[in-house]
C-alpha positions as a printed Julia matrix, in Angstrom:
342×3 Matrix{Float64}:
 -17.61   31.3    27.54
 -20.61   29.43   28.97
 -19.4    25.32   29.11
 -22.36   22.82   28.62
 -23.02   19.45   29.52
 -25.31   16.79   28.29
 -26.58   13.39   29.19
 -27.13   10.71   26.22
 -29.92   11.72   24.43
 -30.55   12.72   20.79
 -31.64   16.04   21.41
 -29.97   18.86   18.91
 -26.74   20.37   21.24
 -26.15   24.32   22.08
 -23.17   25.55   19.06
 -20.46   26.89   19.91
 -19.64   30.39   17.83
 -16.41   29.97   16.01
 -16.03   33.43   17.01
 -15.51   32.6    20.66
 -12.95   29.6    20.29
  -9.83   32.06   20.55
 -11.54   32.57   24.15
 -11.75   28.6    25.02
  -8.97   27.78   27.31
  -9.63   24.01   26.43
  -8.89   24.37   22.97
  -5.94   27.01   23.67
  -4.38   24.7    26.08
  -4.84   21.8    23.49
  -3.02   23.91   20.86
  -0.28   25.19   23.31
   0.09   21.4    24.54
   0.71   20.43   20.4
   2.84   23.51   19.96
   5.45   21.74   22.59
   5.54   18.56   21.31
   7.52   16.9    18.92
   4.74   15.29   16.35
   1.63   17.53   15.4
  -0.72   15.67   17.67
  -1.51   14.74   21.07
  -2.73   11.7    23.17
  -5.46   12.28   25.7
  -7.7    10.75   27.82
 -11.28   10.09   26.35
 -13.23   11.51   29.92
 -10.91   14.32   30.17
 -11.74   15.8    26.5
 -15.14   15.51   27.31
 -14.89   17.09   30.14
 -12.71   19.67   29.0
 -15.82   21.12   27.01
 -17.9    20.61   29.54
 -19.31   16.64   28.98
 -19.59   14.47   31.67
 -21.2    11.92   29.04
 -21.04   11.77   25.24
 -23.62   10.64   21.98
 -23.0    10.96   18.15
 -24.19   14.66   18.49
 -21.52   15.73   20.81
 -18.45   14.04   19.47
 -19.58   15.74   15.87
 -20.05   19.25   17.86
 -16.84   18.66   18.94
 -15.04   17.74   16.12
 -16.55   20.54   14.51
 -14.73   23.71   17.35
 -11.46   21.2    16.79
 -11.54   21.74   12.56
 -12.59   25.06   12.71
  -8.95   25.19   14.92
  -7.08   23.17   11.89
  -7.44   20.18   14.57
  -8.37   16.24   14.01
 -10.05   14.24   16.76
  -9.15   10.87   15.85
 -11.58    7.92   17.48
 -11.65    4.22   17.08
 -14.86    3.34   15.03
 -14.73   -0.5    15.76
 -15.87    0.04   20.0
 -17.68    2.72   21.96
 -15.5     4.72   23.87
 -14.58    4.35   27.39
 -14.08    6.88   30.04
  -9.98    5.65   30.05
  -9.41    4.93   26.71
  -6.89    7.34   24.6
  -8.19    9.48   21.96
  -5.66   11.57   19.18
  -6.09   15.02   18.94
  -4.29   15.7    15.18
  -3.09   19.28   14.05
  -3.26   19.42    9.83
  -1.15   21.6     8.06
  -0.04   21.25    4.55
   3.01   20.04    5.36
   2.89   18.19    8.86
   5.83   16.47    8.19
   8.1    17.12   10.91
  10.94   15.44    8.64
  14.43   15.81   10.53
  16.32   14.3     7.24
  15.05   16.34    4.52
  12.87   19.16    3.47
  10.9    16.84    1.21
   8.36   14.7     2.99
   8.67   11.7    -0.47
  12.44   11.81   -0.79
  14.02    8.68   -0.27
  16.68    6.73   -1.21
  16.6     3.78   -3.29
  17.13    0.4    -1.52
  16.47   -3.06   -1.66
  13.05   -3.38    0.38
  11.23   -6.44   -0.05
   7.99   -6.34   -2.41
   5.63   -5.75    0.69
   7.51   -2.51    2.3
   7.13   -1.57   -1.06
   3.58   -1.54   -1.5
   3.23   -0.26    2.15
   4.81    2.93    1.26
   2.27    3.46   -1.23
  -0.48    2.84    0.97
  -2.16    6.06    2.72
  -4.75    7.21    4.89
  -8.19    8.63    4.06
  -9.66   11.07    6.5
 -12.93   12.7     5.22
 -14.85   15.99    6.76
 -17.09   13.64    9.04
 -13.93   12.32   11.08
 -14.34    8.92    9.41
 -11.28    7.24    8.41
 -10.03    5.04    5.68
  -7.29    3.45    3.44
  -5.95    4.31    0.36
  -3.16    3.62   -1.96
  -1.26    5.5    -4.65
  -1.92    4.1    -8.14
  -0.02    7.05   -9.98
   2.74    8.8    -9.6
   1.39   12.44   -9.33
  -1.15   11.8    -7.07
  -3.97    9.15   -8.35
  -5.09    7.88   -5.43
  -7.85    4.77   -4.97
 -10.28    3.91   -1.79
 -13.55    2.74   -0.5
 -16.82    4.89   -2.0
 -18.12    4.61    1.84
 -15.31    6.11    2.99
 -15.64    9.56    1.67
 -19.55    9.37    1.63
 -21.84   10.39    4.92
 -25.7    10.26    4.2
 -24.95    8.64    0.64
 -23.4    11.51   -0.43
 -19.5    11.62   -1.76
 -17.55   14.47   -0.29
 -15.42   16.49   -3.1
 -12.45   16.94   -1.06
 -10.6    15.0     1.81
  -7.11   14.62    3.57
  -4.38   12.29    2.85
  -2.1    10.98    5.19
   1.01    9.66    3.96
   4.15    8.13    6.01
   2.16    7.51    8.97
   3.1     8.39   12.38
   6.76    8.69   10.81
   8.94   11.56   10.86
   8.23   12.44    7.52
   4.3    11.77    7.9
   2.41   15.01    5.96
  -1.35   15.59    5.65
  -2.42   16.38    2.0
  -5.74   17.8     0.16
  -7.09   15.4    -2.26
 -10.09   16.39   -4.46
 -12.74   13.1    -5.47
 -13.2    13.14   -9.19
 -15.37    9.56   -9.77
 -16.82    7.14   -7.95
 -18.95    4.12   -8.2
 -21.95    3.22   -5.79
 -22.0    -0.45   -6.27
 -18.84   -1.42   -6.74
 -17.56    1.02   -3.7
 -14.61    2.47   -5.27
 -13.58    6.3    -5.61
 -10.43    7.9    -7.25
  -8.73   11.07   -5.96
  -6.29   13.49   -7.42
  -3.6    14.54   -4.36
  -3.69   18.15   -5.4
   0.38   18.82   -4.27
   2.26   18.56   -7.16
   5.16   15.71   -6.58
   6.49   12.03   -7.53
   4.57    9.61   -5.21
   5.7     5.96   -4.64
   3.19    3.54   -6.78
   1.58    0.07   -6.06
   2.35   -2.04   -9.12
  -0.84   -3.91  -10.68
  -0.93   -7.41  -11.3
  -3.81   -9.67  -12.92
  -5.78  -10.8   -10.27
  -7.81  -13.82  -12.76
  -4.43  -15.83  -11.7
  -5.47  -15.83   -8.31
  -5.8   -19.29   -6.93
  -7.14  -21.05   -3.82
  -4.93  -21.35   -0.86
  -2.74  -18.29   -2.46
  -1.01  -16.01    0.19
  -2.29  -12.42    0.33
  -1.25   -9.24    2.86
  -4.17   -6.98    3.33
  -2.57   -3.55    4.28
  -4.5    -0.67    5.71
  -4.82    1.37    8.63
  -7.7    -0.23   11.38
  -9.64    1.75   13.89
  -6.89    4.71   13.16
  -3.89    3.05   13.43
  -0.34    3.5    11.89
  -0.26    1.33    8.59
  -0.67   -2.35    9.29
   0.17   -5.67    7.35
  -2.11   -8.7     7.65
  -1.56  -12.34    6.0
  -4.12  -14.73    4.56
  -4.43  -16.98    2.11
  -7.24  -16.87   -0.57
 -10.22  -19.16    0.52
 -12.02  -18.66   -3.11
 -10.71  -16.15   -6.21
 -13.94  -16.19   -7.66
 -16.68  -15.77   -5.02
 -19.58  -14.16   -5.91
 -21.5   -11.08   -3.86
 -24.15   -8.98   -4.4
 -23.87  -10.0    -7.72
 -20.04   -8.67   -7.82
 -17.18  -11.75   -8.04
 -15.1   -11.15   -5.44
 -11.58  -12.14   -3.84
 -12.75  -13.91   -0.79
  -9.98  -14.42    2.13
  -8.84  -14.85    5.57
  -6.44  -11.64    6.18
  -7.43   -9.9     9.26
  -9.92   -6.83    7.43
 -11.53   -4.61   10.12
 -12.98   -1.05   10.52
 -10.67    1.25    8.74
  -8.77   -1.32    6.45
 -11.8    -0.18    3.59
 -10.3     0.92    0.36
  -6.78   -0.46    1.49
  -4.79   -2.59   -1.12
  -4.84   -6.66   -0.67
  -1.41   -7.61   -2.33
   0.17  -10.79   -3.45
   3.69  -12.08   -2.44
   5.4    -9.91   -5.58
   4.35   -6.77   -3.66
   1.13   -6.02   -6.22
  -2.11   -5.06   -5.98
  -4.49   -7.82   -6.75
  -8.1    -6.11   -4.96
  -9.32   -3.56   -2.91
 -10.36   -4.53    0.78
 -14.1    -3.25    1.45
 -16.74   -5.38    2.84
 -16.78   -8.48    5.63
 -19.68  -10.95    5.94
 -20.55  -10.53    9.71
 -17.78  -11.76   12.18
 -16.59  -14.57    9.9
 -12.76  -14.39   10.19
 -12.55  -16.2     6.7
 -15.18  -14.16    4.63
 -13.5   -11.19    4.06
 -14.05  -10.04    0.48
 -11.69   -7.47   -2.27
 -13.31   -6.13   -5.39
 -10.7    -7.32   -7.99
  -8.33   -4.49   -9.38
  -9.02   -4.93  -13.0
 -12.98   -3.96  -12.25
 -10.69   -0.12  -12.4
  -8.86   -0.75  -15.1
 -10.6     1.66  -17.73
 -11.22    4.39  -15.09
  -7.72    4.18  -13.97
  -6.33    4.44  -17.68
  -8.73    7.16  -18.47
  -7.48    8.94  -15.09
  -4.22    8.83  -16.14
  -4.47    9.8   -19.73
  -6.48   12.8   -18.72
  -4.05   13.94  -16.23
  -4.73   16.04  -13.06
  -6.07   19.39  -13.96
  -7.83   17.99  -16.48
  -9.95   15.39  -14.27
 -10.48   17.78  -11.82
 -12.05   20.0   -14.02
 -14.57   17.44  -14.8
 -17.71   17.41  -13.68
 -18.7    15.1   -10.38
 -22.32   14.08   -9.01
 -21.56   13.22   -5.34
 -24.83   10.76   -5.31
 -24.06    8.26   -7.78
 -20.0     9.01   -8.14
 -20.27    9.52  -12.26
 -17.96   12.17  -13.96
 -18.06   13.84  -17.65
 -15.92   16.58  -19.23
 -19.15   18.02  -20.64
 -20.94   21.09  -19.54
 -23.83   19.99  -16.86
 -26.52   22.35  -16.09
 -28.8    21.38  -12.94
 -28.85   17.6   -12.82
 -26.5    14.65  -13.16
 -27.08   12.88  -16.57
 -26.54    9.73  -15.28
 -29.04    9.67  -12.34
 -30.89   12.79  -12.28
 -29.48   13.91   -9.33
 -30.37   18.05   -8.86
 -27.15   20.14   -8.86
 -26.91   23.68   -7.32
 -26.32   26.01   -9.85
C-alpha cells in the first residue's frame, strides 16, 4: 500500500481504504506491539507515528485521517489538546474493547470493597472520562447508579452538533480501567451540560449532591478531572465569588487549577460532594475559573432518573440544540426547528 506524505497545508488528504488496513504493516505492528503488553495501549513517539504512515509533518487534516485508519482498527490516538505537538513528545495509542479492564483481582471491573476512603477518593471514583468520535476528550462523573452520567455540552459536540454516542472511561490507567458505550439523551446549549446513559447494565459508584447556594467566599473546593488526557487529577482552590455572574449564567467562580480536558468534571466541596460542573476559564486568569452550579440540573437529573434507562434512551434527541421529548417527532426538532433525517 502506497504511503503518503504531506507538508502543512489545508489541502483535502489522499484516504486510506479500510479495506487495505489488514495490509498496513504500521498499523499491524501497532496492534502486535498492544497485543504484548500488559495495558491495552501503547506509548510512542509523536515523529515516529507520523512517520509510520508516511508524514514527515502533520495539520488538523492528517491527525483526523489518522485517527480515522486507528478507529476503524478499534484503536484511540490520544493527543494533548492544550500545546501543538512536538516531534519528541509521547502520544497514546488506546485499544477499546468493551471490557478493557485488564483487572488481575476480579472479573468485575466496579467490584470493590467497602472501606473508609476519605470524602475526596470518594468522589474521584465516580469521576470518568469522556472520549467522543472526534478524538476530543473530556470529564465526567456518575450521578446515578446505573449509569447517569453528566459532562460538558462542548465536549461531545464538533461543528455545534452533539454526538449520540461516546466512550466512557472509568478507573483510569488502573488495573481495572474499562472503556464503556454511553448514548447522549439531553443537552443544553447555553448552559453546556449533557447527560448520558452508560448503556452496560451495573451498580456504578455515585457523587453525592450538595446545595451549592451555601457556598461562601474563601470556601475550599477540589476540581477533579482528567487535563490534556491524563489519569484523573485533583486540584484545590478556594472560592473567590459563589455568585459571579457570566454570560448572563451565575456562576461558581474559583482558583482550582481548570485546564483543557477538566470540562464537564465535578468541582467538590470538603464533604466529598458535588457543588458545580467545571466548564469555562476567562483567558489565562489563574483565579477566574468558573462551575455552572449543580442545582441548574436538578429537574433534568430527577426526570432522568425517574424515567430510567431504556426509557430515556428511547426518547427523542435533536443534536443542535440538546432538547429531548418522549413524543413522536417527524422531520424537525420542536424546540428549534432543527431538520431531522427521516
Amino acid at each position: 500500500m502506497a504511503l503518503f506524505w504531506k507538508k502543512r497545508s489545508d489541502k483535502k488528504l489522499p484516504k486510506f481504504k479500510s479495506d487495505d488496513l489488514e495490509f498496513h504493516p504500521f498499523v499491524n505492528q501497532i496492534c502486535e506491539e498492544i497485543d504484548n503488553s500488559d495495558y491495552a495501549n501503547l506509548e510512542i513517539r509523536f515523529n515516529n507515528l507520523l512517520r509510520g504512515f508516511g508524514y514527515l509533518d502533520y495539520n488538523d487534516s492528517i491527525i483526523l485521517d489518522i485517527q480515522r485508519i486507528l478507529q476503524t482498527c478499534n484503536l484511540y490516538l490520544q493527543v494533548p489538546l492544550h500545546k501543538e505537538l512536538k516531534p519528541e513528545d509521547q502520544v497514546t495509542i488506546i485499544r477499546f474493547s468493551q471490557n478493557n479492564g485488564h483487572n488481575r483481582n476480579n472479573s468485575n471491573g466496579n467490584s470493590q470493597k467497602p472501606s473508609n476512603l476519605s470524602p475526596i477518593q470518594n468522589a474521584v471514583n465516580s469521576v470518568v472520562q469522556i472520549i467522543s468520535p472526534n478524538g476530543a476528550t473530556g470529564t465526567g462523573f456518575i450521578i446515578g447508579d446505573t449509569g447517569l452520567v453528566i459532562t460538558a455540552r462542548h465536549v461531545v459536540e464538533d461543528d455545534g452538533l452533539s454526538f449520540r454516542k461516546v466512550l466512557v472511561r472509568q478507573n483510569i490507567q488502573k488495573p481495572n480501567q474499562r472503556d464503556l458505550e454511553a448514548i447522549i439523551f439531553k443537552s443544553h446549549r447555553k448552559l453546556d451540560y449533557a447527560l448520558l446513559w452508560i448503556l452496560k447494565d451495573d451498580h456504578f459508584p455515585v457523587l453525592q449532591i450538595d446545595n451549592p447556594r451555601k457556598l461562601n467566599y474563601t470556601e475550599t473546593v477540589y476540581a477533579i478531572g482528567c487535563p490534556g488526557g491524563l489519569p484523573t487529577t485533583v486540584t484545590k482552590g478556594v472560592i473567590g465569588n459563589p455568585n459571579m455572574i457570566f454570560n448572563g449564567i451565575d456562576c461558581i467562580q474559583c482558583d482550582a487549577a481548570i485546564d483543557h480536558g477538566n470540562s464537564g468534571g465535578p468541582l467538590v466541596n470538603e464533604d466529598g460532594k458535588i457543588v458545580g460542573i467545571t466548564l469555562w476559564g476567562l483567558g489565562n486568569f489563574a483565579a477566574a475559573k468558573l462551575s455552572l452550579p449543580i442545582d441548574y440540573l436538578t429537574d433534568d437529573i430527577s426526570m432522568a432518573k425517574h424515567a430510567g434507562k431504556k426509557t430515556s434512551l428511547k426518547a427523542f434527541y435533536c443534536p443542535s440544540c440538546g432538547f429531548s421529548t418522549g413524543a413522536r417527532i417527524s422531520w424537525y426538532c420542536p424546540n428549534c426547528g432543527f431538520q431531522h433525517k427521516n
